[in-house]
Each structure stands twice: as C-alpha cells, then as structure tokens.
Backbone as numpy.savetxt, mean C-alpha at the origin, in Angstrom:
# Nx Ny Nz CAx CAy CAz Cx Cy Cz
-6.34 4.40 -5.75 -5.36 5.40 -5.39 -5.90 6.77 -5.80
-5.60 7.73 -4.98 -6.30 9.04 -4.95 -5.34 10.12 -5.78
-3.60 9.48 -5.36 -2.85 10.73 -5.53 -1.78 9.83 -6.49
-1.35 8.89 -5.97 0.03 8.57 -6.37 -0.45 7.19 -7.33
-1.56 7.54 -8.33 -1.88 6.37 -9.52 -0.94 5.97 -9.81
-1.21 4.76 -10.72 -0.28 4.12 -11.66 0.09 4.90 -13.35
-0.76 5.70 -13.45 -0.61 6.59 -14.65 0.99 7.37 -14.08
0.71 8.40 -12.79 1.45 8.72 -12.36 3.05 8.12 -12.12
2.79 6.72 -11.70 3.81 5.78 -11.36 4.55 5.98 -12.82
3.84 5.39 -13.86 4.46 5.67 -14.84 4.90 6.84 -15.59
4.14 7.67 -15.19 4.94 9.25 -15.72 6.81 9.24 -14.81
6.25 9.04 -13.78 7.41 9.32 -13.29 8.78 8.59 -13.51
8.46 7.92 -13.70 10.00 7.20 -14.75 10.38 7.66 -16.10
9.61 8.88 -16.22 10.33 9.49 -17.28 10.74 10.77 -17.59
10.95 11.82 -18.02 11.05 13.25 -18.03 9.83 13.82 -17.25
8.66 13.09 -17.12 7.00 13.80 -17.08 6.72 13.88 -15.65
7.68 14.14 -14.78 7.40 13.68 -13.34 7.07 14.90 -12.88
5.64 14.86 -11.78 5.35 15.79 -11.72 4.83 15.91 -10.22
5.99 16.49 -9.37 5.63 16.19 -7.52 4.36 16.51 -7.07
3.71 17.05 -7.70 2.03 17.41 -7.28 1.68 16.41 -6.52
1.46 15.23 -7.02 0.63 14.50 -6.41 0.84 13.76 -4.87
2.78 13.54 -5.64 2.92 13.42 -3.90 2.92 14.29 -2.50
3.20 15.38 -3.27 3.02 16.61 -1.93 1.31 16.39 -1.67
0.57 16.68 -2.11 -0.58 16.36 -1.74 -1.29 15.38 -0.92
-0.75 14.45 -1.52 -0.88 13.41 -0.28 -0.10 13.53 1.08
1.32 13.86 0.94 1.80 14.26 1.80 1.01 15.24 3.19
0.34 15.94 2.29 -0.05 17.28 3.21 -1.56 16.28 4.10
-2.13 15.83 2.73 -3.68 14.60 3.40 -2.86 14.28 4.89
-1.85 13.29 4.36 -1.65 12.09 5.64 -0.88 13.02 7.06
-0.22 14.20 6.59 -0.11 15.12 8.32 -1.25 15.43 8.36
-2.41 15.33 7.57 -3.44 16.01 8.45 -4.44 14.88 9.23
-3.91 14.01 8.50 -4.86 12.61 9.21 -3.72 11.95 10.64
-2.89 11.95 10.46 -1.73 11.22 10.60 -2.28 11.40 12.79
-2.24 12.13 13.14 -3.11 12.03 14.43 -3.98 11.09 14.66
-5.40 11.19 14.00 -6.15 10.21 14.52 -6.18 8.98 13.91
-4.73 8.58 13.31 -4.45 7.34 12.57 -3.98 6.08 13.74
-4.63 4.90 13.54 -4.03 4.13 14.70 -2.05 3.79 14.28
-1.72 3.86 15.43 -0.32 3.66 15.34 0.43 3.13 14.26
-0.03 1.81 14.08 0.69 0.57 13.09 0.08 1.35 11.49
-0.47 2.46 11.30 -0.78 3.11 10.13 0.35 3.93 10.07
1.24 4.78 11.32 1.54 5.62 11.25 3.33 4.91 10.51
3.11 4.14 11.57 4.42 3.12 11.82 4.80 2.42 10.47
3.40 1.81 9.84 3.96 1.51 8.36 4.45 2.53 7.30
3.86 4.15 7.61 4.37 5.00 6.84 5.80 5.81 7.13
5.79 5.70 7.91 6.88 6.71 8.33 8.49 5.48 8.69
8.20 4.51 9.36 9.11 3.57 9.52 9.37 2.21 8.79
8.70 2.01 7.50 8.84 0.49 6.58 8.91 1.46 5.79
9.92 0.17 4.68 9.96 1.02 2.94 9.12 -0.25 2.51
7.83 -0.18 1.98 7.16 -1.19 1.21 7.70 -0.91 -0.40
8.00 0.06 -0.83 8.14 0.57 -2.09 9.04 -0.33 -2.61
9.56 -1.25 -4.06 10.36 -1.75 -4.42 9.76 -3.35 -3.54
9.02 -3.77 -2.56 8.65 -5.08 -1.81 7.83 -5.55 -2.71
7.93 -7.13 -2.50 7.16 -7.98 -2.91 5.78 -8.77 -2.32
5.05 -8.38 -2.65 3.67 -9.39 -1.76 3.90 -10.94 -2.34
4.13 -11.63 -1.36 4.12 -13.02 -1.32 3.36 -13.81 -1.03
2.58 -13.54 -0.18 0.97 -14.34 0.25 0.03 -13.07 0.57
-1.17 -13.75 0.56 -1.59 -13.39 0.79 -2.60 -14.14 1.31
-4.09 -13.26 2.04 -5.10 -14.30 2.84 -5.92 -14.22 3.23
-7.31 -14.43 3.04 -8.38 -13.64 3.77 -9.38 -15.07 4.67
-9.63 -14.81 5.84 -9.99 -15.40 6.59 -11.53 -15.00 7.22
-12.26 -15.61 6.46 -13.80 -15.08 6.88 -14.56 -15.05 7.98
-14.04 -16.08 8.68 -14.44 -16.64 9.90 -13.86 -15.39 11.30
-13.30 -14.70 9.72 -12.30 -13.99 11.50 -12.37 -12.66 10.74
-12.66 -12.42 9.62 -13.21 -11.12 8.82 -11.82 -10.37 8.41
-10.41 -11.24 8.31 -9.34 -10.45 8.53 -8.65 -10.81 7.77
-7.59 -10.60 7.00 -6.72 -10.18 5.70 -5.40 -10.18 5.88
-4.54 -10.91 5.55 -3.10 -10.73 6.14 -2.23 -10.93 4.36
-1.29 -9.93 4.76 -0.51 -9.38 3.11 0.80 -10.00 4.17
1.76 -10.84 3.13 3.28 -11.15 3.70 3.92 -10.00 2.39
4.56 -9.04 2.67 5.97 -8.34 1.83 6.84 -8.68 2.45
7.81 -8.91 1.00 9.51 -8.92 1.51 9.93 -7.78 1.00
10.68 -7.24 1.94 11.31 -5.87 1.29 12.59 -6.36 1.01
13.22 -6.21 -0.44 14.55 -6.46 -1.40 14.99 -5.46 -0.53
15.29 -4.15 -0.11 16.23 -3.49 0.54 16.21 -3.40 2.32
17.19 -4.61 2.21 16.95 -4.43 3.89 17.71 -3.05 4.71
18.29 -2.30 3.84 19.04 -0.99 4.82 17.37 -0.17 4.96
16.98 -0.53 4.45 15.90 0.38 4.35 14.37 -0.18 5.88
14.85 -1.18 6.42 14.17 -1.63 7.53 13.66 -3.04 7.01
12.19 -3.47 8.16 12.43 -4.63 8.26 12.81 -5.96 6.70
13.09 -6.89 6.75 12.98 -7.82 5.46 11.22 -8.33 5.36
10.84 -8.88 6.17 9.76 -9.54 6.63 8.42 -8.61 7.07
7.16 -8.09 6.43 6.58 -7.24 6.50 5.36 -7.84 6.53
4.11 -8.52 7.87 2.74 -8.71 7.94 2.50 -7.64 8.04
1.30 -8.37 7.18 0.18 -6.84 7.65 -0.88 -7.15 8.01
-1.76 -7.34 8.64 -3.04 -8.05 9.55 -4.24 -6.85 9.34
-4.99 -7.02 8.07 -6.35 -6.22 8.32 -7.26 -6.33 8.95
-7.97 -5.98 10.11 -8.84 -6.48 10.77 -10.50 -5.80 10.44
-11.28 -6.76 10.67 -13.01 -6.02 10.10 -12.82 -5.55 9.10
-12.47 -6.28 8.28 -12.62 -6.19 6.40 -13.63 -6.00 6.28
-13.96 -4.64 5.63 -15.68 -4.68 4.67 -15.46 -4.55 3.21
-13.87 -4.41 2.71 -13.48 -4.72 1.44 -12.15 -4.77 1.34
-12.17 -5.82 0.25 -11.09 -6.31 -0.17 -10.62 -6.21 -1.60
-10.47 -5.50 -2.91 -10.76 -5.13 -3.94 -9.60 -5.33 -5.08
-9.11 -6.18 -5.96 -8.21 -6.17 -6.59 -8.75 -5.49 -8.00
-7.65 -4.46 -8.88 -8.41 -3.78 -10.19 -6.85 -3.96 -10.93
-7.23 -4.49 -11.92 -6.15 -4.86 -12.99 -6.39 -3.42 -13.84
-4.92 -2.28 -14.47 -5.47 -1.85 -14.95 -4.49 -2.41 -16.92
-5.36 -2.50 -17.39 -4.68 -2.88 -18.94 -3.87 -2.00 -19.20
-2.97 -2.49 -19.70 -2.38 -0.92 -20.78 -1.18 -0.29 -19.61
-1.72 -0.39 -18.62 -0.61 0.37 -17.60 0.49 -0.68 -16.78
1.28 -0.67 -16.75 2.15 -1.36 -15.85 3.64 -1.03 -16.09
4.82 -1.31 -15.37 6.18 -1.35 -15.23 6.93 -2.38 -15.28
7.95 -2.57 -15.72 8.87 -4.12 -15.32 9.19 -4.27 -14.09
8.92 -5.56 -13.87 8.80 -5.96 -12.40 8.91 -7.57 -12.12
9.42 -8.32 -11.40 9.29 -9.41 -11.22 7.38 -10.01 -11.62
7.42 -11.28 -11.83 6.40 -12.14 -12.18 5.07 -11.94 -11.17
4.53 -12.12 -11.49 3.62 -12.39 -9.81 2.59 -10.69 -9.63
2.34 -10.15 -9.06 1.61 -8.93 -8.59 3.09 -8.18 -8.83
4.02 -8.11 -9.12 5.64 -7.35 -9.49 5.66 -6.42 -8.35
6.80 -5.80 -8.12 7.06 -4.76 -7.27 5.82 -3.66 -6.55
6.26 -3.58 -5.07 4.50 -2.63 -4.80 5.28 -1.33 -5.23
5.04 -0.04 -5.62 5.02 1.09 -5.59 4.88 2.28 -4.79
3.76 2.50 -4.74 2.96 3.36 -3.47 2.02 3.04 -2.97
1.88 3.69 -1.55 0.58 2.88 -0.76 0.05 4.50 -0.37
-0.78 4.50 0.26 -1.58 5.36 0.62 -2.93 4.91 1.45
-2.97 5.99 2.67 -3.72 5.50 3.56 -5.04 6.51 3.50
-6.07 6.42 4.18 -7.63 7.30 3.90 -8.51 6.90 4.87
-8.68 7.84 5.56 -9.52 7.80 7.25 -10.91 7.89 6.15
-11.92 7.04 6.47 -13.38 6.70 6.18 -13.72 7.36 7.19
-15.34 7.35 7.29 -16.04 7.25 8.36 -16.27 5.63 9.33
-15.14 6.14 10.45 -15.23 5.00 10.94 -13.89 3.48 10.76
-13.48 4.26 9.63 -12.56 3.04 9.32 -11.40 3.67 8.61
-10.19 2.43 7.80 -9.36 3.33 6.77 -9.13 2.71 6.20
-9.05 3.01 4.62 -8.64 2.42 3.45 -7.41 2.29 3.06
-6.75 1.20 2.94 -5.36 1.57 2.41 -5.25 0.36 1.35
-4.67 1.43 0.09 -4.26 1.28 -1.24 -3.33 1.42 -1.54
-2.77 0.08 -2.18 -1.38 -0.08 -2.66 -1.49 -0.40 -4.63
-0.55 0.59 -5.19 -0.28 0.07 -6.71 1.24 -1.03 -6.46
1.17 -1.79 -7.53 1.84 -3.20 -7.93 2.71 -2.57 -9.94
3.55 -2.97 -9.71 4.45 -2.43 -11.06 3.51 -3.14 -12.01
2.93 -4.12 -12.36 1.78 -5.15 -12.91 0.61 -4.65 -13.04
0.68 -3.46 -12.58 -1.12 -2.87 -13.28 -2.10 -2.90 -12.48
-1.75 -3.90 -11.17 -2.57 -4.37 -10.28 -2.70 -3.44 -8.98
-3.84 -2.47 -8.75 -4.27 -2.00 -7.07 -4.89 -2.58 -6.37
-4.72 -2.57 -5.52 -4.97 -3.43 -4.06 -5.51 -2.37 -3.57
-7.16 -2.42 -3.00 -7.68 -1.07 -1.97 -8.55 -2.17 -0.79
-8.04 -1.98 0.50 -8.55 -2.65 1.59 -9.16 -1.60 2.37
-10.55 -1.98 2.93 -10.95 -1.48 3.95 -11.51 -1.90 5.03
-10.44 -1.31 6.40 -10.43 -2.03 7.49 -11.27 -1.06 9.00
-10.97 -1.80 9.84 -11.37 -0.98 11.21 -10.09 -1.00 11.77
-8.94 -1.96 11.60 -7.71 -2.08 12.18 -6.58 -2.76 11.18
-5.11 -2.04 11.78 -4.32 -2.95 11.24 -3.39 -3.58 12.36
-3.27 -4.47 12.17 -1.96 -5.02 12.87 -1.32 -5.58 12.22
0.44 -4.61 12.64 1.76 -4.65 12.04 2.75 -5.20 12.92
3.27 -6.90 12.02 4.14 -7.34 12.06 6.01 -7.13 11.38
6.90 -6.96 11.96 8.26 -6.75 11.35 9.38 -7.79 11.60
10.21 -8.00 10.83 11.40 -8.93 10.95 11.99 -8.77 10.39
C-alpha cells in the first residue's frame, strides 16, 4: 500500500487521523481512473469492500488467474457476494506485518482499504486486512463478479 497503510489504518482509529493520505490517493486514482479497465473502476466507485471478509481464495496456474470470494457484512452498502477474477498474474504477494493490526474477526479479519496502481502494462491492486496482513496482486485484467 502506497497511501492508505496499515500504520495509517491504525492511526486512524484514534485522535491521530490524518486525511492526507486519502486525498492523495484520491487525486492518483481520478488521474488514472480513465485508462483503468472498467471492473477497476466499478470495484471502486460501486462495491464497499471495506469492513468485507475474504473467504476463499485461489490461484490457478494452469490458467495464471486468482480469484478472491468477499462477503460484504453491509449489504445497504451493495453487493453481499463479491468475485474478483485476476487475470495474467505475475504476482501474487501476501506480507504479514507484526506489531500492526486491528480487532477483527479470525481468519485474514476485516479488509480495510484497497487501492489500485496502473504499472507499465498492467495494475496492481492492494488490499490491507485488520490482521496485519496485505495482499498486493499484479494483473493484466480483472474480472468482476456481484450478488
């Protein structure tokens, strides 16, 4: 994560919150947000992953592709049921960080923030976990499932 760390995550649950980082990103993703393929745009602007749970997960070599199941706990907030289909994985990266985390259900706990990042050629998208745990994938495509 570039903007919205888990240091951050945790500042912000307390007096120490400090919008910098999300405006910043904010300003990144309108400036990318054009040559972003759709289902990038669509997971940001129209799903709440924030407060969701990753439930499976999957990587399929034979087919180079990555599929995340979230349930989103707030369904006013859109779909319950959230695939996410990475396609042409050239990484897949889990980083535990010690020392940092939030209360959260068992398991990878609540996702937080995600954040997306046009490569050359491709895009990275990184999600923090209340558990300490980031998730940074890098794909050529996503395809987005809802229910």
């Amino acid at each position: 994560m570039k903007y919205m760390t888990l240091k951050w995550w945790n500042q912000a649950q307390s007096n120490e919150y400090d919008p910098k980082p999300l405006q910043k990103y904010n300003d990144y993703y309108k400036s990318i947000k054009d040559i972003l393929p759709t289902s990038f745009v669509t997971l940001h602007e129209e799903v709440f992953l924030h407060d969701g749970e990753l439930y499976e997960s999957r990587y399929m070599s034979s087919e180079n592709n990555l599929i995340l199941k979230v349930l989103n706990q707030n369904e006013e907030r859109g779909p319950s049921n959230i695939k996410l289909e990475y396609q042409d994985v050239s990484l897949f990266e889990l980083r535990a960080n010690k020392g940092l985390g939030l209360p959260g259900p068992l398991g990878f706990g609540d996702i937080g923030y995600h954040e997306v990042e046009v490569l050359e050629g491709n895009y990275k998208h990184s999600i923090t976990f209340s558990s300490g745990i980031e998730m940074n994938i890098i794909c050529r495509n996503l395809l987005l499932s809802l229910k």
